[in-house]
N, C-alpha and C positions, 0 to 999 in steps of 0.2 A: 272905545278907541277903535279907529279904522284899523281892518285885522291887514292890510297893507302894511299901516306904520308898524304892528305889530312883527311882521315878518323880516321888516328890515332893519327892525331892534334889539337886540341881543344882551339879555341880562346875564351879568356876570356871577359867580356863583357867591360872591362878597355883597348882590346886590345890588350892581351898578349897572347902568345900564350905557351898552356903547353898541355904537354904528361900524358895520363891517371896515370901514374906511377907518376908525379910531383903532379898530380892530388890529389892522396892519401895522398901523403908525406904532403901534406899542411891540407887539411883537418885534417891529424893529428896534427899536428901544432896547428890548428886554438884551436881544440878539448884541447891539453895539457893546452893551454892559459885559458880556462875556467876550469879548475882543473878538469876533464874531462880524467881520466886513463883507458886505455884498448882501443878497438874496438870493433865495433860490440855490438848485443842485450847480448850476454853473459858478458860482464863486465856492464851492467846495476847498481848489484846490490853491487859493489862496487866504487859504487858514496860515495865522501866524502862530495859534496853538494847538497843535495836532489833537485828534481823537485819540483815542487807545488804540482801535485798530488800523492805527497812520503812525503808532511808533513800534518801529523794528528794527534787528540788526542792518539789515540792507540799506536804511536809511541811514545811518550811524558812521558804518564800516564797509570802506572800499575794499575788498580781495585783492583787488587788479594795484590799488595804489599801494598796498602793505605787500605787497608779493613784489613789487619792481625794488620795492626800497632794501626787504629783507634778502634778496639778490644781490643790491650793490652792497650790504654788509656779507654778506658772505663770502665775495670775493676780496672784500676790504681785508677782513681780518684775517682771508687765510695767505694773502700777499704780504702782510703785515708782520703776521705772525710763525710764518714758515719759509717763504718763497725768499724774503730778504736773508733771513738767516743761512738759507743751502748758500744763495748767490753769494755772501761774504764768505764762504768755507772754501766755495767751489772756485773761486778768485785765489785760495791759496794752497791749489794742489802742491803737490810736493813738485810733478812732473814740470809743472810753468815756470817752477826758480831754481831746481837744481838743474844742476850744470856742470854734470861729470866727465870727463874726456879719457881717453886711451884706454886703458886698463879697467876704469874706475867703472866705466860707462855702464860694463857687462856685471856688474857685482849691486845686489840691491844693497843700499846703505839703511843703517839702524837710524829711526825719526825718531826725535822727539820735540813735545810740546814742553813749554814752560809756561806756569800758570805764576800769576804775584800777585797778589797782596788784594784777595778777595773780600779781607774783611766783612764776613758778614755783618751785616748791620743788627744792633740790638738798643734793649735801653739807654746805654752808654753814647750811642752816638749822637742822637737829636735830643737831649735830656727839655728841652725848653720847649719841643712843637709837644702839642696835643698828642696822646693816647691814639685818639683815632689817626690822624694823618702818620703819627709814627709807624703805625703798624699797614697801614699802606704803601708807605714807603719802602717797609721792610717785606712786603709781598712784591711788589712790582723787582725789589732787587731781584729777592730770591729767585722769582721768576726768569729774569735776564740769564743772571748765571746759571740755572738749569737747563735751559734753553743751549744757550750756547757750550754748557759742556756737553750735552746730550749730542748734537750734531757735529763739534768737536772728534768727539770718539769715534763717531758714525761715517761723517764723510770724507776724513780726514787720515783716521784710527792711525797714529801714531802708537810706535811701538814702546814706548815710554811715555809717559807723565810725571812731572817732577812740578812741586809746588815750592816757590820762592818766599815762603813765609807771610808771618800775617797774614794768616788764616780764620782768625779769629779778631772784632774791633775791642772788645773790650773783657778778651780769655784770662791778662793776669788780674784781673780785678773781682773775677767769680770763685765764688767757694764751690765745691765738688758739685751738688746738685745741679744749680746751676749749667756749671760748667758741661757737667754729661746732658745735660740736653741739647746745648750747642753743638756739642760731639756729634749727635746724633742727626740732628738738624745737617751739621755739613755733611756729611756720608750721604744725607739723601739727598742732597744738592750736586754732590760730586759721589757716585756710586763707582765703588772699583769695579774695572772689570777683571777677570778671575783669567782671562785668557791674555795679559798685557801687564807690563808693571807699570808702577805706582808709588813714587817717595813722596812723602810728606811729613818729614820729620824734621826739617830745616825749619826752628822756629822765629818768632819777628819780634822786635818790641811791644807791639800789641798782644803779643801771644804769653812774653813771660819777661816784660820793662825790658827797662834798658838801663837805668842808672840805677836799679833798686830790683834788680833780680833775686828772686827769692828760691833755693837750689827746690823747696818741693813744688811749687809750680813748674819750676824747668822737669824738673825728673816728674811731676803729674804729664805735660805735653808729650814727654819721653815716651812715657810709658803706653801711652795710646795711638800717637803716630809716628814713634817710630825713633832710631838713634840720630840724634843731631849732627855727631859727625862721624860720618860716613867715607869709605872710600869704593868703589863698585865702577866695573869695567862694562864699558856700552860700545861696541861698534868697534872695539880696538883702542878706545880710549880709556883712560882714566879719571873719573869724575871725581873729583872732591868736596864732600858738601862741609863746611863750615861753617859753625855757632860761634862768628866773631862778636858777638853780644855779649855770649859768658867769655869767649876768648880775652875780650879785652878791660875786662870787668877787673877791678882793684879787690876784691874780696877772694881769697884762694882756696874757696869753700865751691865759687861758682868758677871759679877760673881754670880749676885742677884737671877737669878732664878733656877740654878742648887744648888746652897745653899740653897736656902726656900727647892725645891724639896727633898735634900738628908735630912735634918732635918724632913721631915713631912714623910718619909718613915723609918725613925729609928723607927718610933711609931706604923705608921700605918699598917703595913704590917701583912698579917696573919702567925703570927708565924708556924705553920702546915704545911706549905708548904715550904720544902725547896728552898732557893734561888739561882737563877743563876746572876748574876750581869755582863752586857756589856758594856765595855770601848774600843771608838778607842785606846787610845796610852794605851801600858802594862804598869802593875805597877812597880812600884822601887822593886827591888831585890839584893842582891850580887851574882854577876855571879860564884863569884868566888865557893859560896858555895849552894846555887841556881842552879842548874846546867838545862841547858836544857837537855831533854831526846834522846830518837831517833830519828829519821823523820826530822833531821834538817839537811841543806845539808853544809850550813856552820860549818866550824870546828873550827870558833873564839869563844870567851865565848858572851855574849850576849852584845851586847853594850850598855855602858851608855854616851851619850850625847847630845849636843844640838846645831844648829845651826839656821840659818833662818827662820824662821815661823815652827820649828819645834822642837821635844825632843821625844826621844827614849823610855822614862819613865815617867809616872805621879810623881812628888815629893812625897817623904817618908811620910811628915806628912798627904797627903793627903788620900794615898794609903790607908796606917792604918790604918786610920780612917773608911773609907767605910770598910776596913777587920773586923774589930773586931768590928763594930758596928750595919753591915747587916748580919755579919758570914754568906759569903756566901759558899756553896760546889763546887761550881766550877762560874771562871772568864771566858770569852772569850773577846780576843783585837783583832787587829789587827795589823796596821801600818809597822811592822818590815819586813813584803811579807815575811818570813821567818820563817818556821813549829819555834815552843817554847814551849813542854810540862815539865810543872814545878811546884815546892810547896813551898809556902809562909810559913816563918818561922817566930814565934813569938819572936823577937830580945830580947823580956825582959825575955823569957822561950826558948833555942833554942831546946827543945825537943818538944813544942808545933807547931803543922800546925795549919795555919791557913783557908787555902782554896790552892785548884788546879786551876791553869791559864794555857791555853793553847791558844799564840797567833797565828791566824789561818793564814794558809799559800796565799797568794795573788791568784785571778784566774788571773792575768793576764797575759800577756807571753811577756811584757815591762815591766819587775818590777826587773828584774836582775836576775830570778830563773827558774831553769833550768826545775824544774817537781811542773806547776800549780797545785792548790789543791781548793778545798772544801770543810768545816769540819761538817760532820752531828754528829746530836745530836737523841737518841730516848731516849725519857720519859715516863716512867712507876712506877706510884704513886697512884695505887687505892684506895680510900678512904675506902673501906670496909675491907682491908687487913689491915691495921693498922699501926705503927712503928714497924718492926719486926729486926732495924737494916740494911736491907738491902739498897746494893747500889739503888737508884731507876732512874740512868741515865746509856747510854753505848753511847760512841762517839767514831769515828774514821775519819780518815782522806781519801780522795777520789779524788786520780788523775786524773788530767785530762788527757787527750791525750799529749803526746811531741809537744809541738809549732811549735817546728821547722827539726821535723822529715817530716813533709809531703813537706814541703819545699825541702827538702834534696832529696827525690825518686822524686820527679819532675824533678830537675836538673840533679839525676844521669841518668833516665829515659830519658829526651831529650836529654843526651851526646849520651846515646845508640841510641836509633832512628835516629839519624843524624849518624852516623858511621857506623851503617846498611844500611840507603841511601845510603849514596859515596860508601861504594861496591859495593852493590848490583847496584847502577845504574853506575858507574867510570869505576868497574870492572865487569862486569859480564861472563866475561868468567871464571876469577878464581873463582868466586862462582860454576858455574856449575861444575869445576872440583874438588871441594872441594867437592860436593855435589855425586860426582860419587864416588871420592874416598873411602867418607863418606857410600854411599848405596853397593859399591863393584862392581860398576855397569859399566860392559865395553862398552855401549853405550853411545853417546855423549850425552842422553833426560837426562839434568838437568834440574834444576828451572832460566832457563832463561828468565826474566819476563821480557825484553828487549833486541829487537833485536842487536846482535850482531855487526852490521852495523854500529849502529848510532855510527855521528862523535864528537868530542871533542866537541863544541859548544852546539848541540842535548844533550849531556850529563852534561853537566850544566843547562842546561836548564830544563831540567828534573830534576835534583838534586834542586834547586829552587822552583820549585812548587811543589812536593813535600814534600820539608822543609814547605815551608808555607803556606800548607792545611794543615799539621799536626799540627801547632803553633797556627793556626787559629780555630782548633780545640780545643786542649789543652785550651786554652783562654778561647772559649766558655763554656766547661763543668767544667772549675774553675769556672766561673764566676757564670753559674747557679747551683751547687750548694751551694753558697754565697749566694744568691741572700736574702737580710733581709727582 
């Protein structure tokens, strides 16, 4: 053999023999077979399956894209979660609605807040949703109301707290274990402060029925927060708290001590001081001519009725009686979760009032109502000034935050940031050129925060962690500022 042909012959180590040119051909071959396009070091960087030393975090994970986003969640939630809350407190100083004149103006008056019908949420309330979503539920509550009593006390700090019942969603239905957890459970939702009072002893039908009171549930409530009926002097008034639930209960086992109670205060009370008288359930009224005022977000007339362990109204004769016998100037209920500013009319004289009732609007954001509330009261009655006629209470009404507004920018909020990932990481070419078109800029330097390389799989991938660092985030900064 001509050692020519032999030099341009190349035996393969199988035996075969191939020509430098069959040589290439296969190598390219071998090269397509491993998805492997182009030749040579210049098509390196059009690999669609990286090397080992071509996969890293830098290629993966933008700094610059997870630090602009983890920035707008930060401001998100702490606007969300703080900023709204001062702004709705800070809209109900005391200074913006009271409105004292002559005498009054130079004397600071005793505040108070009234809370109603928090019902904490428990098993009793969503018996039919799932486990897990109940118990979310019952976090996202708890949260609300902690929240809001916390900044309540803080930027408001009323020099009373007084709870209008239903306190509890489903307290007569728990036997003692139970029950003292709930106990415990609200104390750290609603923590006393040690420098300010605090009544909580006026109980609701959720807290111990209403057609089916049972005297050791009442006298167990009793016993832990406090005597149901109460009489105690705020600002120069006299407060009356009233258990018209056992008041007007047919059994005189639960009936006996809110009747001794209301008989020995028709007498004893210091005439001099005007009365404010508090009842969970409102009294009997005709809606029809009774009207509620503004602030109600319901457009029905007020309801009159009665179902299972409960009733809308204290009965007429009962009502009456407490009206025209403590002639009080102003009522406050609860029960209805629904604003009720109104005036009692003497049925035997319809030109005579008898007192203004105003049933306070529910804090809670499971109670049906769409904008929580709680109704402050400031009392101003100096004894040196005299009866000069004048009003000597000013009440208004104090929304809380939207329950489920922050809910709402969460969710629109992570639609966004997920929809800015899959461009910015899917596409990022048309971002750049969005972004030139946008600056008018004829060179190619966009915000390419990812190589233009990376292949389909690399791009999920990276869209993935992404998403959930930033969820992982989200989570965290809800959760601490919850934290009770």
């Amino acid at each position: 053999m001509d050692i020519r042909h032999r030099q341009k012959t190349k035996t393969s180590q199988y035996g075969v023999g191939t020509s430098s040119s069959d040589s290439s051909q296969s190598t390219e071959a071998q090269g397509s077979k491993l998805g492997i396009h182009g030749t040579g070091h210049h098509d390196e960087k059009n690999k669609s399956f990286p090397t080992k030393s071509d996969f890293s975090v830098t290629r993966l994970f933008s700094i610059r894209l997870f630090l602009a986003l983890a920035l707008y969640w930060l401001l998100a939630t702490y606007v969300v979660e703080r900023v709204r809350v001062k702004n709705a407190f800070d809209a109900c100083q005391w200074e913006k609605w009271e409105h004292w004149t002559g005498d009054r103006a130079s004397v600071t008056p005793h505040r108070i807040a009234f809370i109603a019908d928090p019902q904490l949420v428990d098993d009793h309330t969503y018996p039919k949703l799932p486990r897990v979503l109940n118990y979310l539920i019952r976090r996202m509550s708890d949260n609300y109301l902690y929240i809001n009593y916390k900044y309540l006390q803080e930027n408001l700090d009323p020099h009373t707290t007084i709870f209008i019942g239903d306190l509890f969603d489903g307290g007569r239905d728990w036997d003692d274990e139970p029950w003292l957890e709930e106990f415990r459970r609200f104390n750290h939702i609603f923590p006393e402060n040690s420098k300010r009072q605090s009544y909580r002893g006026l109980p609701g039908n959720h807290d111990i029925g209403f057609q089916n009171v049972s005297p050791a549930i009442a006298k167990r409530f009793a016993t832990y927060f406090g005597e149901p009926n109460a009489a105690y002097v705020l600002g120069n008034h006299t407060i009356v708290q009233l258990d018209t639930i056992s008041l007007s209960h047919g059994d005189p086992q639960v009936n006996r001590d809110a009747k001794k109670f209301l008989e020995e205060a028709k007498t004893s009370l210091d005439p001099s001081f005007p009365r404010i008288v508090l009842s969970h359930v409102p009294f009997y009224r005709d809606p029809k001519v009774e009207k509620c005022g503004p602030g109600r977000e319901s457009k029905n007339p007020f309801p009159l009725m009665r179902g299972v362990e409960y009733q809308t109204v204290i009965d007429f004769p009962f009502a009456e009686d407490i009206l025209k016998s403590l002639k009080p100037v102003l009522v406050f209920s609860g029960d209805d979760h629904d604003y009720c500013d109104m005036t009692h009319l003497d049925y035997s004289d319809n030109n005579q009032k008898l007192a203004r009732e105003i049933s306070c609007k529910t804090i809670s954001m499971t109670n049906g109502i769409k904008y929580p509330a709680v109704q402050l009261l400031s009392l101003n009655n100096p004894q040196d000034v005299g009866d000069t006629g004048e009003k000597t209470y000013e009440t208004t009404m104090c929304y809380l935050p939207s329950p489920y507004l922050g809910v709402k920018v969460y969710f629109a909020s992570l639609v966004a940031t997920f929809v800015v990932l899959y461009f910015w990481i899917m596409h990022p070419r048309k971002i750049t050129e969005l972004s030139n078109r946008i600056s008018k800029s004829k060179t190619s330097n966009g915000p390419a925060l990812f190589s233009l390389g990376l292949s389909s799989w690399e791009k999920r991938l990276a869209f993935a962690v992404h998403s959930g660092g930033i969820l992982v985030l989200v989570l965290f900064l809800v959760s601490s500022y919850n934290k009770m």
